[in-house]
C-alpha positions in Angstrom: -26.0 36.1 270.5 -26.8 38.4 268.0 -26.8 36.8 264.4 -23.5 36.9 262.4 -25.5 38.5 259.4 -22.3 40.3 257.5 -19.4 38.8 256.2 -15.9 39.6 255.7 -13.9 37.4 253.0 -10.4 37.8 252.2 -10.0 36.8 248.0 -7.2 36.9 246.2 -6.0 37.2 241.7 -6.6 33.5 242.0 -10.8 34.4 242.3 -13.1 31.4 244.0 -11.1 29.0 243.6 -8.2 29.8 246.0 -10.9 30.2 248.7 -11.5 27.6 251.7 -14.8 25.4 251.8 -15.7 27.5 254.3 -15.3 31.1 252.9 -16.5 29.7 249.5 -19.9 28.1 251.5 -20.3 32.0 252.6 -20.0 33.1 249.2 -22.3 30.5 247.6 -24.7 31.5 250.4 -24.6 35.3 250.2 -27.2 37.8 249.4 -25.9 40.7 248.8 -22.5 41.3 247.6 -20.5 44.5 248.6 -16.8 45.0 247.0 -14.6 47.0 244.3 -14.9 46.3 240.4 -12.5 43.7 240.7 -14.0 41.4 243.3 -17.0 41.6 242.3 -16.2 40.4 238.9 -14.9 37.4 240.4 -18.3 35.8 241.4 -20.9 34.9 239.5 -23.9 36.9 237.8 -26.6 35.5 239.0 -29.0 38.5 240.3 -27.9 38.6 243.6 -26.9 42.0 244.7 -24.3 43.9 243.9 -22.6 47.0 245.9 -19.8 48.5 244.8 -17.0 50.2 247.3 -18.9 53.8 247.3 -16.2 57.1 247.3 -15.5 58.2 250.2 -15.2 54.8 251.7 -16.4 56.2 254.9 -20.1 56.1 253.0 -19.6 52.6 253.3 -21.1 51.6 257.1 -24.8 53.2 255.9 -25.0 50.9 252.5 -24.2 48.2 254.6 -26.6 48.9 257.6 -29.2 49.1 255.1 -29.1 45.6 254.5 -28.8 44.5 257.9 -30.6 40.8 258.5 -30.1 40.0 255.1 -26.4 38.1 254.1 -24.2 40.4 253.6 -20.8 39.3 252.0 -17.9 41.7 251.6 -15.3 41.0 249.5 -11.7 42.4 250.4 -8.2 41.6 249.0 -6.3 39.5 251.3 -6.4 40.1 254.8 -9.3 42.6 255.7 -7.7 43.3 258.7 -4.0 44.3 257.7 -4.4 47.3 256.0 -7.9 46.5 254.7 -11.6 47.7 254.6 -12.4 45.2 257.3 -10.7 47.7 260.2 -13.4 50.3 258.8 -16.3 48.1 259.2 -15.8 47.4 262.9 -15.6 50.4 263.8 -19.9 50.7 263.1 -20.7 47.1 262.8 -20.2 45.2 266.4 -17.8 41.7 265.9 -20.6 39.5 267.3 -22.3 40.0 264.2 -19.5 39.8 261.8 -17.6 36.7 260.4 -14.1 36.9 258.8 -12.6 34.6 256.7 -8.8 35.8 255.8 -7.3 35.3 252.6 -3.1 35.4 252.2 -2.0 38.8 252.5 0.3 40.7 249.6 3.0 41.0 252.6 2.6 37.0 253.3 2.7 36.3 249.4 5.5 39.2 249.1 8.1 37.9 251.9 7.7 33.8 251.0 8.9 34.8 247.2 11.9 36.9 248.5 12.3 34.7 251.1 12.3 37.1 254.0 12.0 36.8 257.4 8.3 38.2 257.9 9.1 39.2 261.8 12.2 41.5 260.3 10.2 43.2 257.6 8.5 46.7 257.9 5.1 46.4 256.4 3.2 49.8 255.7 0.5 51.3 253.3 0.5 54.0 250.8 -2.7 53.3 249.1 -5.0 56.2 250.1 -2.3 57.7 252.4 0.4 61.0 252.1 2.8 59.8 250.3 5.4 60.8 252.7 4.9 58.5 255.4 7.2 56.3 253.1 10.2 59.6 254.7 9.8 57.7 258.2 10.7 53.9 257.3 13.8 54.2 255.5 16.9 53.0 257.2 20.0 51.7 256.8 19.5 47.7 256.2 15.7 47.9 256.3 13.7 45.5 254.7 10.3 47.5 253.8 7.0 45.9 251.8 4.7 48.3 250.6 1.2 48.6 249.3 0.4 51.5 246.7 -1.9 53.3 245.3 -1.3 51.8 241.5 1.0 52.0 238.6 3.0 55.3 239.6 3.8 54.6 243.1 7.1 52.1 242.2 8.5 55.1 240.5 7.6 57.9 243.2 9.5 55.5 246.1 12.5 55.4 243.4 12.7 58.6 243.4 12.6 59.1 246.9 14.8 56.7 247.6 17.4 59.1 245.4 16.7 62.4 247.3 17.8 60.7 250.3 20.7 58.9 249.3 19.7 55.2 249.2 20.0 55.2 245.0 21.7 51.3 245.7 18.3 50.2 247.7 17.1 47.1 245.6 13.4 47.4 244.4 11.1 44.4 243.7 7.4 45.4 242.2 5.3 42.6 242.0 2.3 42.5 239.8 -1.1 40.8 240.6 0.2 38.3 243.1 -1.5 34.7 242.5 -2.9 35.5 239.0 -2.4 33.9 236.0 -1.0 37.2 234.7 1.6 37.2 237.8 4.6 39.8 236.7 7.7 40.9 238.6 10.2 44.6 238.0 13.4 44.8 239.7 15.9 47.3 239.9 17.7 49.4 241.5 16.3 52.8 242.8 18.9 54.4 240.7 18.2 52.8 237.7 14.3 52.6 238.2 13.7 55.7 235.3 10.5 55.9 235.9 9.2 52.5 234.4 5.3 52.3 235.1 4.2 49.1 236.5 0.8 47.4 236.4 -1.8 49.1 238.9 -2.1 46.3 241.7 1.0 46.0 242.9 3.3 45.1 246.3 6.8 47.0 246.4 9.3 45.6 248.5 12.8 47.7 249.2 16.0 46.8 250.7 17.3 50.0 251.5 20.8 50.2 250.9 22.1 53.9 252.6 25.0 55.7 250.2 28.2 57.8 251.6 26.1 60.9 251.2 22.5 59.5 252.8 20.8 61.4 255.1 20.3 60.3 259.3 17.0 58.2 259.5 17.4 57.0 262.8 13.9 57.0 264.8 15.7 57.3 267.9 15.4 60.9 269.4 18.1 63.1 268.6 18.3 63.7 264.2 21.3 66.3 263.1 20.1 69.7 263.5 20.6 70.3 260.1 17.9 67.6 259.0 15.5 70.7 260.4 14.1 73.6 258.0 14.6 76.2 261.0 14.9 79.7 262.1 17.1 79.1 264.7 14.0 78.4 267.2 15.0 75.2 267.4 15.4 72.3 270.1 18.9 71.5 269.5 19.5 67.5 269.2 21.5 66.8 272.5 18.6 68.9 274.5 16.0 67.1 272.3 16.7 63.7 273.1 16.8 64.5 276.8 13.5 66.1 276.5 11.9 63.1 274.4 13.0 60.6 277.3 11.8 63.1 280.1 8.4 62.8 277.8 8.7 58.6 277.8 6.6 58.4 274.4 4.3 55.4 274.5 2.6 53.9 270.8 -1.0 55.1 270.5 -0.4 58.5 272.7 -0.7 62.7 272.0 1.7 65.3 272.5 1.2 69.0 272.4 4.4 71.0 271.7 3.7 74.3 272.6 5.5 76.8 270.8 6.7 75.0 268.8 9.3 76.4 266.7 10.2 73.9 264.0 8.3 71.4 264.8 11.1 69.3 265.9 10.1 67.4 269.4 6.6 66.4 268.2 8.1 65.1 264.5 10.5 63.0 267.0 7.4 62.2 269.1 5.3 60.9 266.2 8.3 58.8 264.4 9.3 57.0 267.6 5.9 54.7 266.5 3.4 54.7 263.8 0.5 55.1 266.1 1.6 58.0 268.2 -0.6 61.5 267.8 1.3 65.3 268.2 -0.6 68.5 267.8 1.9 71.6 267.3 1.1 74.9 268.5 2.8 77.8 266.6 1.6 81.7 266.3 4.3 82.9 263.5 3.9 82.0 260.5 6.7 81.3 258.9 7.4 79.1 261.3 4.3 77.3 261.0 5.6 77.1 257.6 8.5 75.0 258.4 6.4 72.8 260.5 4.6 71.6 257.7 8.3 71.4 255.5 9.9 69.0 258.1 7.0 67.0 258.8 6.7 65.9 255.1 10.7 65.5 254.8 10.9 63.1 258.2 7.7 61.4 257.5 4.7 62.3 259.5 2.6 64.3 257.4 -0.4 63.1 259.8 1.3 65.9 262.7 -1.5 68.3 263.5 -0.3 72.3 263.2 -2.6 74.7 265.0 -1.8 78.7 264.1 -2.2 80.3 267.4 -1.4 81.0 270.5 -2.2 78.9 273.8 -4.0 78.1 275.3 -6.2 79.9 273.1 -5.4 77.1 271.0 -6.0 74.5 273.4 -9.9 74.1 272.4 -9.0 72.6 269.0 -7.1 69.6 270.0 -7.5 66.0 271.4 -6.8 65.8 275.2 -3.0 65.1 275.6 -1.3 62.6 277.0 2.5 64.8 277.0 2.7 68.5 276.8 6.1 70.2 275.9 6.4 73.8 276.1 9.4 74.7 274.2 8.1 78.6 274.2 6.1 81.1 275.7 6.4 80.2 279.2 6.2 84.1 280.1 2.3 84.4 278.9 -0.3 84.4 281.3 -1.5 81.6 282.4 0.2 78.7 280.1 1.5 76.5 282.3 -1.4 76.2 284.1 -3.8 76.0 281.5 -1.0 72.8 280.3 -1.1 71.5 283.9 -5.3 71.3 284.3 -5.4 69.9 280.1 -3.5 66.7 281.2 -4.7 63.8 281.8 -4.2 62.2 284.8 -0.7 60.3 284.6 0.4 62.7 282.0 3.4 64.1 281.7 4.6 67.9 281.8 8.0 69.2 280.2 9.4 72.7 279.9 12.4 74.3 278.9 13.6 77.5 279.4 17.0 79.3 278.5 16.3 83.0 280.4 16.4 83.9 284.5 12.5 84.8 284.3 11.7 81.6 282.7 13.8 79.9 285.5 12.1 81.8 288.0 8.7 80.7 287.1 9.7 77.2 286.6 10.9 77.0 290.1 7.6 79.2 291.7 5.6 76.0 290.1 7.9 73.6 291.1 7.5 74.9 294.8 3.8 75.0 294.8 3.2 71.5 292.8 6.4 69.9 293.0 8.0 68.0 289.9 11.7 67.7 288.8 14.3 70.6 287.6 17.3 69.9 285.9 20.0 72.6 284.1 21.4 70.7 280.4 24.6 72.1 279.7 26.4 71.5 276.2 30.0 72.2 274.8 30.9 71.5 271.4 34.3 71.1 270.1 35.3 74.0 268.0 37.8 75.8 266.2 39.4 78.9 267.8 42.2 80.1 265.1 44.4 77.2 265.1 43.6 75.5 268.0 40.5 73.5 269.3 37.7 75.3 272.3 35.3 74.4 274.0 32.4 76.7 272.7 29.5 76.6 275.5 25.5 76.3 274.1 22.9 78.6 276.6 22.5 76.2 279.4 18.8 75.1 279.2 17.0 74.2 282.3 14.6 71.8 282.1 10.8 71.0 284.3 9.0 67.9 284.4 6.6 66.3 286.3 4.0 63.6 286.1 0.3 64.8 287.0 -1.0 62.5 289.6 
């Protein structure tokens, strides 16, 4: 077995002392020492070695490899592998040689002082992240614990909070966890005002939805209205038909070509943290929009490509789903889609026009797959009286490459 040369140990405010015999033996027996300002002002100077967490992180793996066969001893907060520099180091650095030694987590810490059910609670990052992935966790009665980037960010998820209508959500800060310095803030999100709190911080929010909150359900199917759009939009009954036809799984990618708003692949991607969409858009403005709705729903990691496909096709990750919401008519798109997929992937199209119809059922002839019409009526007025007022019936493809 390869020697377990690097070292990965979880420390908290409370320094050495909070550490087990066994992570403090590794300390004591380190040789180099690799770690922000802050841990590494919690051992001692004695002329051992000292690296400090280089900007960008991702520099980090060549320091370290430089010092391979000598001690190596990281130094992370809390548990390197929640959140923590200790996921980045095994992606270059193979586990056999590594040792980890995890401290208590802020989320641990955070959930045994509120008393909350850790198995109920929403745990997520901010700290070197868009912002707005905070958009895609609120809900009615969720219980979120957050870690930020420093001082600002309690004020920023206030703020949020009030665009969306959860002013009432209850918002605990706390300060430096486990130090002698320990502080705690809470407030309302109304009533925040912008306080500034002490740079290492854990937020935790109850989110509390007002009469006028917006929908934040992750299950497909959000008001059309919660969608900056041009009318080239996937309307909600027809999207959540397409999103099960598409049976998202965590981890996978979607390509929605033509994408109009955006509105399948933001679905897509807030179904599960983990889950990849590339969009595929040639107008502009539209593209535009895109961008607008990802932010305001929470998945500012979605992937827009200006283009056309499968021009386009080149510049994205192989997909696990395609959805082709537009375009159908230009040469060769579906079966550019079709040979793109992976094996076990799945294929949806929609179309609302005869010729679009017509093709769908030439490829459904020659390579089989399902085809389904979605018809929807709405409830409407018509003077004083109530219609029905029909929506263009949409037929739908989709198959499962073998």
């Amino acid at each position: 077995m390869t020697a377990k040369w690097l070292s990965i140990i979880g420390i908290g405010e409370d320094g050495l002392d909070g550490l087990t015999p066994a992570a403090r033996a590794i300390v004591d027996n380190a040789e180099v020492f690799v770690g922000g300002a802050r841990h590494l002002s919690m051992v001692p100077q004695d002329g051992r070695e000292r690296l400090a967490w280089p900007s960008p992180i991702r520099t980090l793996l060549p320091e370290i490899e430089k010092r391979r066969g000598r001690r190596v001893c990281v130094l992370a907060t809390g548990d390197p592998l929640h959140y923590g520099v200790g996921t980045t180091i095994l992606r270059g650095v193979d586990m056999d040689e590594v040792t980890i030694v995890p401290g208590r987590s802020a989320f641990t810490m955070a959930t045994a002082r509120l008393g909350w059910t850790r198995h109920e609670v929403e745990c997520l990052t901010l700290h070197g992240r868009a912002f707005s992935i905070f958009n895609a966790y609120v809900q009615p009665g969720a219980k979120l614990l957050i870690l930020t980037d420093d001082g600002s960010t309690p004020a920023k998820i206030a703020d949020a909070l009030c665009v969306m209508g959860y002013g009432e959500s209850r918002i605990t800060v706390f300060e430096r966890m486990d130090s002698a310095s320990e502080g705690i803030v809470q407030s309302t999100a109304a009533d925040w005002r912008g306080a500034k709190t002490n740079d290492f911080n854990t937020v935790a929010v109850e989110c509390i939805a007002g009469p006028d909150a917006s929908s934040r359900s992750r299950t497909p199917g959000l008001p059309d209205e919660v969608y900056a759009n041009d009318g080239q939009l996937t309307k909600r009954e027809v999207r959540a038909i397409t999103l099960a036809a598409l049976r998202p799984t965590p981890g996978e990618m979607l390509w929605d070509v033509g994408a109009g708003c955006g509105s399948v692949a933001i679905e897509w991607m807030r179904m599960h943290p983990r889950n990849e969409a590339v969009t595929i858009e040639r107008n502009p403005d539209r593209v535009q929009m895109i961008a607008a709705n990802a932010e305001a729903l929470g998945t500012p990691r979605l992937q827009i490509i200006t283009g056309t496909a499968p021009t386009a096709f080149a510049e994205s990750s192989a997909p696990d789903a395609i959805f082709i919401g537009g375009g159908l008519s230009d040469e060769g798109l579906i079966e550019s889609s079709w040979t793109a997929l992976r094996s076990g992937g799945r294929l949806v199209a929609n179309v609302v026009t005869v010729e679009g119809e017509r093709r769908l059922m030439d490829w459904r002839d020659a390579h089989g797959g399902e085809l389904s019409r979605i018809s929807v009526e709405r409830a409407e007025p018509v003077g004083r009286f109530t219609g029905w007022r029909p929506a263009l019936t949409v037929t739908q493809y989709s198959s499962i490459k073998p």
